[in-house]
Residue frames as qw, qx, qy, qz and C-alpha x, y, z in Angstrom:
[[0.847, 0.500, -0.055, 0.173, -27.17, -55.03, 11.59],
 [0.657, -0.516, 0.115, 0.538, -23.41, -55.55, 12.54],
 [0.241, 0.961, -0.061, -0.119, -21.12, -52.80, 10.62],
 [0.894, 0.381, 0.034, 0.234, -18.49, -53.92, 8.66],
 [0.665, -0.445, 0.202, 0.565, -14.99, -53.32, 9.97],
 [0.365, 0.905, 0.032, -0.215, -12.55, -51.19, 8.25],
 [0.785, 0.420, -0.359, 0.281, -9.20, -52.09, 6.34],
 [0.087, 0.632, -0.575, 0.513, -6.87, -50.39, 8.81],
 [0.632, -0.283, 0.697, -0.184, -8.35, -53.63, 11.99],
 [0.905, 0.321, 0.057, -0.274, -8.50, -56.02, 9.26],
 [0.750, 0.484, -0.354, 0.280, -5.32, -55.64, 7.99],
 [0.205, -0.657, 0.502, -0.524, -3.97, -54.99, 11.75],
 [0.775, -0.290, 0.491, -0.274, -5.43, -58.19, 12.87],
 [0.868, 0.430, -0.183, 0.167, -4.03, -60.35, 9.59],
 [0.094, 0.869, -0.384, 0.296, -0.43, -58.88, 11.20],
 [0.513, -0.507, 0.544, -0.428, -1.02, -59.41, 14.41],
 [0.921, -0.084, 0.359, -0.127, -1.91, -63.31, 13.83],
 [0.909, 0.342, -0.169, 0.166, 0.63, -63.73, 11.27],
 [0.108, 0.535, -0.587, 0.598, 3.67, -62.27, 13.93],
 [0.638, -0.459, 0.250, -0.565, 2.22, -64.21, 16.55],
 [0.980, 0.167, -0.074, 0.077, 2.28, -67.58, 14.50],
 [0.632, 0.574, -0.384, 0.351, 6.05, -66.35, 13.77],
 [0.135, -0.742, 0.439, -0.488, 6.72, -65.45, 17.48],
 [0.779, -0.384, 0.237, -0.435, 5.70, -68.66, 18.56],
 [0.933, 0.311, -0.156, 0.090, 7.20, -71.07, 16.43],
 [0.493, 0.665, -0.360, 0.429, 10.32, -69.06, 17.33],
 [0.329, -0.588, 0.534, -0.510, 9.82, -69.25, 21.15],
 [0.971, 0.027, 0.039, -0.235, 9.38, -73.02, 20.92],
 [0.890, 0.212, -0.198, 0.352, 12.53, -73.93, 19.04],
 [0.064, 0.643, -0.488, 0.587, 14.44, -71.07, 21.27],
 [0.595, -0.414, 0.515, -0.458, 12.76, -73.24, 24.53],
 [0.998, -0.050, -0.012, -0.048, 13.28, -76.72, 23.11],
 [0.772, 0.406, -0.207, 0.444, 16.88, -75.99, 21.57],
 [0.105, 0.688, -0.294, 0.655, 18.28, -73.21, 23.33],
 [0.626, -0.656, 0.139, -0.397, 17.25, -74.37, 26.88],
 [0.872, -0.365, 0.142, 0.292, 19.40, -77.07, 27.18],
 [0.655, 0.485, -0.109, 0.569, 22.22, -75.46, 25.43],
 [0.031, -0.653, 0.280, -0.703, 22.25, -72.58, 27.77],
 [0.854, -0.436, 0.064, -0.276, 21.58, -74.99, 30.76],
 [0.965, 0.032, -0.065, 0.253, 24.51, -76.78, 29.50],
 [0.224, 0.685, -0.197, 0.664, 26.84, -73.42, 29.06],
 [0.338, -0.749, 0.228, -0.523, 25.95, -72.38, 32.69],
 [0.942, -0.301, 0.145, -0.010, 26.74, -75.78, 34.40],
 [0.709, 0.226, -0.144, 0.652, 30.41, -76.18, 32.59],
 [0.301, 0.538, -0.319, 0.720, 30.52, -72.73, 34.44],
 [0.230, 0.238, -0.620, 0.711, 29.51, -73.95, 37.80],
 [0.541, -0.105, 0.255, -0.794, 26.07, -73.12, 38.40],
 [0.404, 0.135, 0.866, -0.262, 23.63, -75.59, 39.23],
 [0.029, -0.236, -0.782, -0.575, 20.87, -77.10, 35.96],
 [0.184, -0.584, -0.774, 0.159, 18.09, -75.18, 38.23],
 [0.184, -0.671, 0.012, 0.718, 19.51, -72.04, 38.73],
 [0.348, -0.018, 0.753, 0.558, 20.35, -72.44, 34.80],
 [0.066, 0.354, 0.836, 0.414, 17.25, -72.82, 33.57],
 [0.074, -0.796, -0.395, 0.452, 15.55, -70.14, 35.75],
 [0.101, -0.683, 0.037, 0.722, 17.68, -67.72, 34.17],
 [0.168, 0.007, 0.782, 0.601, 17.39, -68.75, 31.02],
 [0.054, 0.627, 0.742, 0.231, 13.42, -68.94, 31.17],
 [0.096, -0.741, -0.170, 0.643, 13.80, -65.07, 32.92],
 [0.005, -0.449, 0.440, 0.778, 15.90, -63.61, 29.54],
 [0.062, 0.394, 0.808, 0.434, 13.58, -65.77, 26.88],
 [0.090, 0.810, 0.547, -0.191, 10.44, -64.09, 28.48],
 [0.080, -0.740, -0.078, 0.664, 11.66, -61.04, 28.93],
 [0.130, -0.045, 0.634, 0.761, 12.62, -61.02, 24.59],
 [0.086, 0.570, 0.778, 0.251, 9.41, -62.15, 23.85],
 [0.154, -0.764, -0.547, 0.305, 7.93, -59.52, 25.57],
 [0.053, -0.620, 0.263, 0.738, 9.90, -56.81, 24.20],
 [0.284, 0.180, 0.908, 0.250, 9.25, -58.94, 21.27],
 [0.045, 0.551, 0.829, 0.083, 5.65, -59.11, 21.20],
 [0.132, 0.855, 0.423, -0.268, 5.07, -55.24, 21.86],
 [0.146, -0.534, 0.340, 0.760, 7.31, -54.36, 19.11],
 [0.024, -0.182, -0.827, -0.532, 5.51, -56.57, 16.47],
 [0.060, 0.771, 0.601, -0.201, 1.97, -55.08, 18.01],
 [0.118, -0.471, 0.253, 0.837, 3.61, -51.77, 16.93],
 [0.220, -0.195, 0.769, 0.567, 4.89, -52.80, 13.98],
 [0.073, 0.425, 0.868, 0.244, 1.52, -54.39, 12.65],
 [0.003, 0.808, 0.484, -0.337, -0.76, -51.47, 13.98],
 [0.071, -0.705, 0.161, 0.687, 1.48, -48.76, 12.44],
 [0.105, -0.052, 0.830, 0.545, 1.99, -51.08, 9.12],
 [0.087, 0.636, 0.756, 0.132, -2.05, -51.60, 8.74],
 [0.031, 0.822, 0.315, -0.474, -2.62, -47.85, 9.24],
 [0.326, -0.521, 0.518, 0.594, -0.17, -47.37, 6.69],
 [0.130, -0.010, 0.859, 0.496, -1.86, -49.77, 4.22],
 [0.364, 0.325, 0.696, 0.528, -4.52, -48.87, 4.82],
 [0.195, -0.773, 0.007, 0.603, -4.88, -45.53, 4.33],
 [0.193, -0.297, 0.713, 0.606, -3.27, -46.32, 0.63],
 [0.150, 0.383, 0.890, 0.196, -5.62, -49.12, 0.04],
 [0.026, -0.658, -0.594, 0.462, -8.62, -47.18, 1.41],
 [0.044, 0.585, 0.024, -0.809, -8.05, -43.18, -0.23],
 [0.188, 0.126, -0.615, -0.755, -8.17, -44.22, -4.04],
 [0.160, -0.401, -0.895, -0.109, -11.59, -46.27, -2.66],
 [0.016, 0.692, 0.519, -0.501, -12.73, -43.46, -1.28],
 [0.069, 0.456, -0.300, -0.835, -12.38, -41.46, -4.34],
 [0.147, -0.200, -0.909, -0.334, -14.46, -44.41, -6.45],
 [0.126, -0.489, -0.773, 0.385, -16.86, -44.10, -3.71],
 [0.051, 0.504, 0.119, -0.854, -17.18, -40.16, -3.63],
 [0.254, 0.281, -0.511, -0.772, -17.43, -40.16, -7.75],
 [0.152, -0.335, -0.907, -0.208, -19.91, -43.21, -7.77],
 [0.098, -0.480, -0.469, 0.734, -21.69, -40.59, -5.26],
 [0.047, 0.584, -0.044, -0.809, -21.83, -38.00, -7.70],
 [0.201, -0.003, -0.785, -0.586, -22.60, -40.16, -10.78],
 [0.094, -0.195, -0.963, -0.161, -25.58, -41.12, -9.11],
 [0.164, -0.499, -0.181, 0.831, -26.16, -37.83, -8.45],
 [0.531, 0.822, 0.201, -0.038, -26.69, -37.07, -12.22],
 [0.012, 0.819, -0.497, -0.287, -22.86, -35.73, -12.50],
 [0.943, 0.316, 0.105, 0.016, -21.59, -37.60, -15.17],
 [0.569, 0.758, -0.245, 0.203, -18.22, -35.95, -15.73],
 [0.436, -0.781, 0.434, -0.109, -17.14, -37.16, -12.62],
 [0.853, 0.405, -0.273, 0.182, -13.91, -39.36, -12.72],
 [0.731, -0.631, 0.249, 0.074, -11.13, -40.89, -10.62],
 [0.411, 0.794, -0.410, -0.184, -7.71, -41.08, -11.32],
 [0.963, 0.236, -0.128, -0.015, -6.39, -44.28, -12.39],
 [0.416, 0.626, -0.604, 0.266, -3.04, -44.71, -10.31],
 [0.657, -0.310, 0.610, -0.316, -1.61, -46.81, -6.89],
 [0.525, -0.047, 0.850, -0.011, -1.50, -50.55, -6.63],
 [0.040, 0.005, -0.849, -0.527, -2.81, -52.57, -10.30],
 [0.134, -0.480, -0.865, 0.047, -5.70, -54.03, -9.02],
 [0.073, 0.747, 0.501, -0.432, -7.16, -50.05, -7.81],
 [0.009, 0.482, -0.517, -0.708, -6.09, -48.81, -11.03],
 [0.216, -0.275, -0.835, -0.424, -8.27, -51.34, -12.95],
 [0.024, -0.530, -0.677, 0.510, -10.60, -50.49, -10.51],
 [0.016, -0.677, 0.017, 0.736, -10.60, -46.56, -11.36],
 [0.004, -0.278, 0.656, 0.702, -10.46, -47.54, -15.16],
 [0.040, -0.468, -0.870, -0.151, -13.35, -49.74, -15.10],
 [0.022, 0.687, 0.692, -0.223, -15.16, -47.07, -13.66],
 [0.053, 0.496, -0.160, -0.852, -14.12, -44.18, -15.73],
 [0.118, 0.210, -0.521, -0.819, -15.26, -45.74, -18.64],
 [0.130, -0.480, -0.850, 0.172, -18.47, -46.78, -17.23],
 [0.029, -0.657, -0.178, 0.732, -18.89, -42.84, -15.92],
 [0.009, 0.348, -0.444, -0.825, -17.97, -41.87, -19.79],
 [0.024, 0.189, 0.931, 0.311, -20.17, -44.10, -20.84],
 [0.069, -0.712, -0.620, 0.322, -23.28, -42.92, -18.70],
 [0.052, 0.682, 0.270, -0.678, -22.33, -39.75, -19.56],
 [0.236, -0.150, -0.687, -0.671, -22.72, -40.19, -24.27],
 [0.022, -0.535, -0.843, -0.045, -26.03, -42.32, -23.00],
 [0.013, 0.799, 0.413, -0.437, -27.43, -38.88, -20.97],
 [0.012, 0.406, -0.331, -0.852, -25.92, -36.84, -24.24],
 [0.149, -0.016, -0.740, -0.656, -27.92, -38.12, -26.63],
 [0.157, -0.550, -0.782, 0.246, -30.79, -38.68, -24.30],
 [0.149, -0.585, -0.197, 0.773, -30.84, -35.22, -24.02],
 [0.180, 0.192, -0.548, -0.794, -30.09, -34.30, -27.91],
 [0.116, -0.443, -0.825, -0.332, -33.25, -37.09, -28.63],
 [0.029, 0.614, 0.470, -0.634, -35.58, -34.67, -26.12],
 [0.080, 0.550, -0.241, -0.796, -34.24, -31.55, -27.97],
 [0.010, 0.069, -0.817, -0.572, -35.10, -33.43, -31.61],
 [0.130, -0.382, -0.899, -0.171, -38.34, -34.72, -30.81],
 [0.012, -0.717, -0.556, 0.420, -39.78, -32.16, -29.46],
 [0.216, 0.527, -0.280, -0.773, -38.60, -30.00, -32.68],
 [0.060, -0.023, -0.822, -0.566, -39.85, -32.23, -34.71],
 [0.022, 0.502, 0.854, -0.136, -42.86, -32.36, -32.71],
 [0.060, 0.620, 0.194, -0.758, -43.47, -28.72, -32.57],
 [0.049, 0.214, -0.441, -0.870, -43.55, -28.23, -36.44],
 [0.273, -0.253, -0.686, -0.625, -46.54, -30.15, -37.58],
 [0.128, -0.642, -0.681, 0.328, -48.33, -28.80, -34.12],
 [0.456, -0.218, 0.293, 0.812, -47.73, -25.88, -35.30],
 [0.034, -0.081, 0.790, 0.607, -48.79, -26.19, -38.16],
 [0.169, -0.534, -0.818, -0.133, -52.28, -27.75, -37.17],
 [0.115, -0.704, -0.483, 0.508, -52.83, -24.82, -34.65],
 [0.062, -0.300, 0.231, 0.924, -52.29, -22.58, -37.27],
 [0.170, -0.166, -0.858, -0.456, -54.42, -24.24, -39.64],
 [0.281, -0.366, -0.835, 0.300, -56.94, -24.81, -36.63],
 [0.225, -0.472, -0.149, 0.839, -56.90, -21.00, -35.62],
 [0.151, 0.061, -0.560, -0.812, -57.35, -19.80, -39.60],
 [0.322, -0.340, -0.759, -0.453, -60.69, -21.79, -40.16],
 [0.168, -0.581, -0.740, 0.294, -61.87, -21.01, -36.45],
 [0.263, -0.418, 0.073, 0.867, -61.24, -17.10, -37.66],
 [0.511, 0.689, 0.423, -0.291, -62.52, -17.58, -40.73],
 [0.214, -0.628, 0.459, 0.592, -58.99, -16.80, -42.58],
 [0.329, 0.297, -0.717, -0.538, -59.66, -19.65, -44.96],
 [0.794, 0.099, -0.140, -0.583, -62.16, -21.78, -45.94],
 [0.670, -0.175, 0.706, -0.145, -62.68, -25.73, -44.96],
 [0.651, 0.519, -0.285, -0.476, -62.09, -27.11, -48.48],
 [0.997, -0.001, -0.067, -0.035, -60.90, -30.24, -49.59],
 [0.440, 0.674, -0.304, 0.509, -57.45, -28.66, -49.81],
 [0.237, -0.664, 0.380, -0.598, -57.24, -28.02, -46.22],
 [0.937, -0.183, 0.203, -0.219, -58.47, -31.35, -45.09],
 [0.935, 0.265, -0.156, 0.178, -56.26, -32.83, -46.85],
 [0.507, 0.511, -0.507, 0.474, -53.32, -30.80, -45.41],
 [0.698, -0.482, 0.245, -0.470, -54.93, -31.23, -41.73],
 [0.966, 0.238, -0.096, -0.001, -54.37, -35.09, -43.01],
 [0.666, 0.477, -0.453, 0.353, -50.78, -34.88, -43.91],
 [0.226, 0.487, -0.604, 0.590, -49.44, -33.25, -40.76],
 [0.652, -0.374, 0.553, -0.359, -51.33, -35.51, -38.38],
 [0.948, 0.236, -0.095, 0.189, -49.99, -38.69, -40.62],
 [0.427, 0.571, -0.416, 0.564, -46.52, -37.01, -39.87],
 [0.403, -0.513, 0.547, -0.524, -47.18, -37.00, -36.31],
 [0.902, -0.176, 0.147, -0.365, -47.75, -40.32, -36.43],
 [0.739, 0.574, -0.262, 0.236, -44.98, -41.13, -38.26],
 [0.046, -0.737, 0.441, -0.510, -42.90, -39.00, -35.71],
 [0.668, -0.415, 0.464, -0.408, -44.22, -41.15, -32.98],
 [0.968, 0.233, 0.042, 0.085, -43.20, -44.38, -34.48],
 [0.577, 0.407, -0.374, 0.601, -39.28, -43.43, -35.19],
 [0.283, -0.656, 0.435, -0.548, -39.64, -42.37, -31.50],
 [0.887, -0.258, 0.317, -0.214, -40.82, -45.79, -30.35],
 [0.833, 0.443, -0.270, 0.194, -37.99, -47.26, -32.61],
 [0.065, 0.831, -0.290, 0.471, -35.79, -44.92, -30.53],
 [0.644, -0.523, 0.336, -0.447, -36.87, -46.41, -27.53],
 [0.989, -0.030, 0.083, 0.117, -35.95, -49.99, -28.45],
 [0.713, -0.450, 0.308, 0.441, -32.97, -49.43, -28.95],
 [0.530, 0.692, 0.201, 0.447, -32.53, -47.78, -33.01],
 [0.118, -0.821, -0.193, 0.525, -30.29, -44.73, -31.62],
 [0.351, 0.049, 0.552, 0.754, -29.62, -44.17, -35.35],
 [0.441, 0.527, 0.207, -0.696, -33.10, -42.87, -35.72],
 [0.811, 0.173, 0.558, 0.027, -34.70, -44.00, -38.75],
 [0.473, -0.216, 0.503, 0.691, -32.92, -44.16, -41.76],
 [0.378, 0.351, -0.205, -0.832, -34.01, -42.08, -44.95],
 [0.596, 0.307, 0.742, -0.009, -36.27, -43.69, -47.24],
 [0.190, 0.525, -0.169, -0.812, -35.82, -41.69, -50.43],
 [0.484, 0.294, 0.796, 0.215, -38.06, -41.89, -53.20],
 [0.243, 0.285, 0.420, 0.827, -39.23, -40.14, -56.37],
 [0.086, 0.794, 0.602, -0.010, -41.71, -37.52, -56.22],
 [0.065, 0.854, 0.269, 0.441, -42.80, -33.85, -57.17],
 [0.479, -0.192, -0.485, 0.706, -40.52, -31.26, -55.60],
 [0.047, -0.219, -0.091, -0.970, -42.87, -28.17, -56.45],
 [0.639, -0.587, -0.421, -0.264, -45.84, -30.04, -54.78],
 [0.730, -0.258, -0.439, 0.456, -43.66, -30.67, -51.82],
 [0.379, -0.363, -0.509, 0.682, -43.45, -27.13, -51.76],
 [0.302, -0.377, -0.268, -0.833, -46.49, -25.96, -52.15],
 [0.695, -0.526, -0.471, -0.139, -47.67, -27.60, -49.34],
 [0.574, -0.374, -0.331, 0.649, -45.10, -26.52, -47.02],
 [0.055, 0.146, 0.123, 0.980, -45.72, -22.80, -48.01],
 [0.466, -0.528, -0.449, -0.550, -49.85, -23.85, -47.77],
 [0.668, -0.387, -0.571, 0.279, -48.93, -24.98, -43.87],
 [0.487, -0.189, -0.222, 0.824, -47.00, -22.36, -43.34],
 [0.051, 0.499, 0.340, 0.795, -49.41, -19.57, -44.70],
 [0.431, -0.723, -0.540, 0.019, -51.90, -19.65, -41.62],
 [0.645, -0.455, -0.122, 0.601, -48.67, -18.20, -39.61],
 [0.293, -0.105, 0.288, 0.906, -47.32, -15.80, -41.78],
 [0.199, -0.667, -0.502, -0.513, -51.10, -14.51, -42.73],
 [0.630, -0.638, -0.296, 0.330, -51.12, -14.00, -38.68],
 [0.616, -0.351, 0.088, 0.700, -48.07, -11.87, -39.12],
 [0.361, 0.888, -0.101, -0.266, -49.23, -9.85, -42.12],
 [0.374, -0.561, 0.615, 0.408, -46.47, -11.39, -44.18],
 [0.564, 0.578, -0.177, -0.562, -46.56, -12.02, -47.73],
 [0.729, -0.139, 0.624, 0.244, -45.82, -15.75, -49.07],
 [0.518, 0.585, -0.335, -0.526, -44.95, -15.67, -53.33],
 [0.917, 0.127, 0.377, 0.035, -44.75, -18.56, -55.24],
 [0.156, 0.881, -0.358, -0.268, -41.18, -18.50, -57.45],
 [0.243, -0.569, 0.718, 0.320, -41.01, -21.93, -58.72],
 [0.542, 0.023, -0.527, -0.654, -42.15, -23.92, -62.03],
 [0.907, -0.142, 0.032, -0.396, -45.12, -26.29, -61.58],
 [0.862, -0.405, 0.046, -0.302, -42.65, -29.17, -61.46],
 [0.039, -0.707, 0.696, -0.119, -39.64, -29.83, -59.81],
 [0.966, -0.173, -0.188, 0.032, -38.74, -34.18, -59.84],
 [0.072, -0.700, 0.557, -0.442, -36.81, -34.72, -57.47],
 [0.759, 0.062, -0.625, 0.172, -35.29, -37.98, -55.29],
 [0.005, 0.510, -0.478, 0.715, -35.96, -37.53, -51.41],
 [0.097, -0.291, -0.887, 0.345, -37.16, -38.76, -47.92],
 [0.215, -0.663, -0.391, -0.601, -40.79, -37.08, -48.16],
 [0.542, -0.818, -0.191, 0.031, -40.75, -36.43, -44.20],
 [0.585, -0.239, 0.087, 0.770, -37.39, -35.35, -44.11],
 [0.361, 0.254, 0.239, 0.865, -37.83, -33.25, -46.59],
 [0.302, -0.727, -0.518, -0.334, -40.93, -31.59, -45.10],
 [0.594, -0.728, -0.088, 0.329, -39.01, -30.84, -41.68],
 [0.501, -0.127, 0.127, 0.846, -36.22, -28.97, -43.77],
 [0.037, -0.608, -0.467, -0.641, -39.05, -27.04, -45.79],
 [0.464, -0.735, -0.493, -0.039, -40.77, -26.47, -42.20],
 [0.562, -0.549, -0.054, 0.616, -37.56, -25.18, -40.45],
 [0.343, 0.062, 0.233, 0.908, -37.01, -22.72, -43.20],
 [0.174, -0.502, -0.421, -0.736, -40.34, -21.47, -42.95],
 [0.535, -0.740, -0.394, 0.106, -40.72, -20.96, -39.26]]
């Protein structure tokens, strides 16, 4: 596979062919016009239209030539010049696209030089900034879901642990909270797969009426396995029934975190 030149012959050879074009045009109308003037100069002073024109075509060359390896300079020193400009704020795009794809997100290029690499550098800062909210909240959803996931495992292994012990008894009571907090895992796993499509609102409350002294009496019954484990004492210290307006899994994961 051939390798792609770099700015500094690219713009060296654009130079070169556009000072060539210019040298030529100019050594044309200097050898159409100028030759017989100066042919015509040297004859009113005597010499011969042979002699003339020799010396004439001697001093033309000899410009050009001085000419032609001042504009080879010129163009070689001008393309290193440009690019070198062009080229450093691309290699800084280049490096930080490097390093974003790296996993650094916070990398970031600074947005100055010519318009066109300045929009450059801008587009891609706020691309970079972008990538790097997307991998923040990626991150914060991990951290969330895996606390949210941890409470009603928890929960079961506690539960799980008690009856294989013998702590408490397999009643209907227990089943039923066995029930609840694998319906909450399911639940969980559903506003995760929302996540995934695109919801990064997570899902929205759903509040509705119900019994806040049941609500926590069950989070106190989950939480008992643990805190039996621990030799800790749970009391009961509100009336039989609290109504109350709430998200019934929300509110369970605030009950849970206060009791873990």
């Amino acid at each position: 596979m051939r390798r792609p030149r770099g700015l500094a012959p690219r713009i060296a050879l654009v130079a070169l062919v556009a000072s060539a074009v210019a040298i030529a045009i100019l050594a044309i109308g200097v050898w159409l016009v100028g030759g017989d003037a100066f042919a015509r100069l040297m004859m009113a002073a005597g010499d011969s239209a042979e002699h003339a024109r020799e010396m004439f075509d001697r001093s033309v060359t000899g410009v050009l030539l001085v000419t032609i390896a001042v504009a080879v300079a010129a163009s070689v020193a001008l393309a290193i010049v440009l690019a070198k400009r062009i080229a450093r704020p691309l290699d800084d795009v280049g490096e930080a696209a490097r390093r974003v794809a790296a996993g650094d997100y916070d990398a970031r290029v600074p947005a100055d030089g010519p318009t066109e690499i300045a929009s450059l550098a801008t587009s891609f800062n706020v691309m970079a900034e972008s990538l790097a909210q997307q991998d923040r909240m990626r991150r914060e959803l991990v951290a969330n879901a895996a606390h949210e996931l941890r409470t009603p495992l928890t929960n079961l292994e506690g539960y799980l642990e008690a009856l294989r012990d013998g702590v408490i008894v397999a009643d209907r009571s227990t089943y039923e909270s066995l029930l609840e907090e694998a319906e909450r895992l399911v639940r969980l796993a559903r506003s995760l797969d929302d996540l995934a499509e695109g919801d990064r609102a997570g899902r929205p409350a759903r509040p509705v009426d119900l019994d806040l002294a049941a609500t926590l009496t069950s989070a106190v019954g989950l939480a008992r396995p643990a805190f039996d484990a621990k030799r800790i004492a749970l009391e009961r210290a509100w009336p039989a029934s609290l109504p109350a307006r709430a998200d019934p899994d929300h509110l369970a994961q605030v009950l849970a975190n206060l009791l873990q």
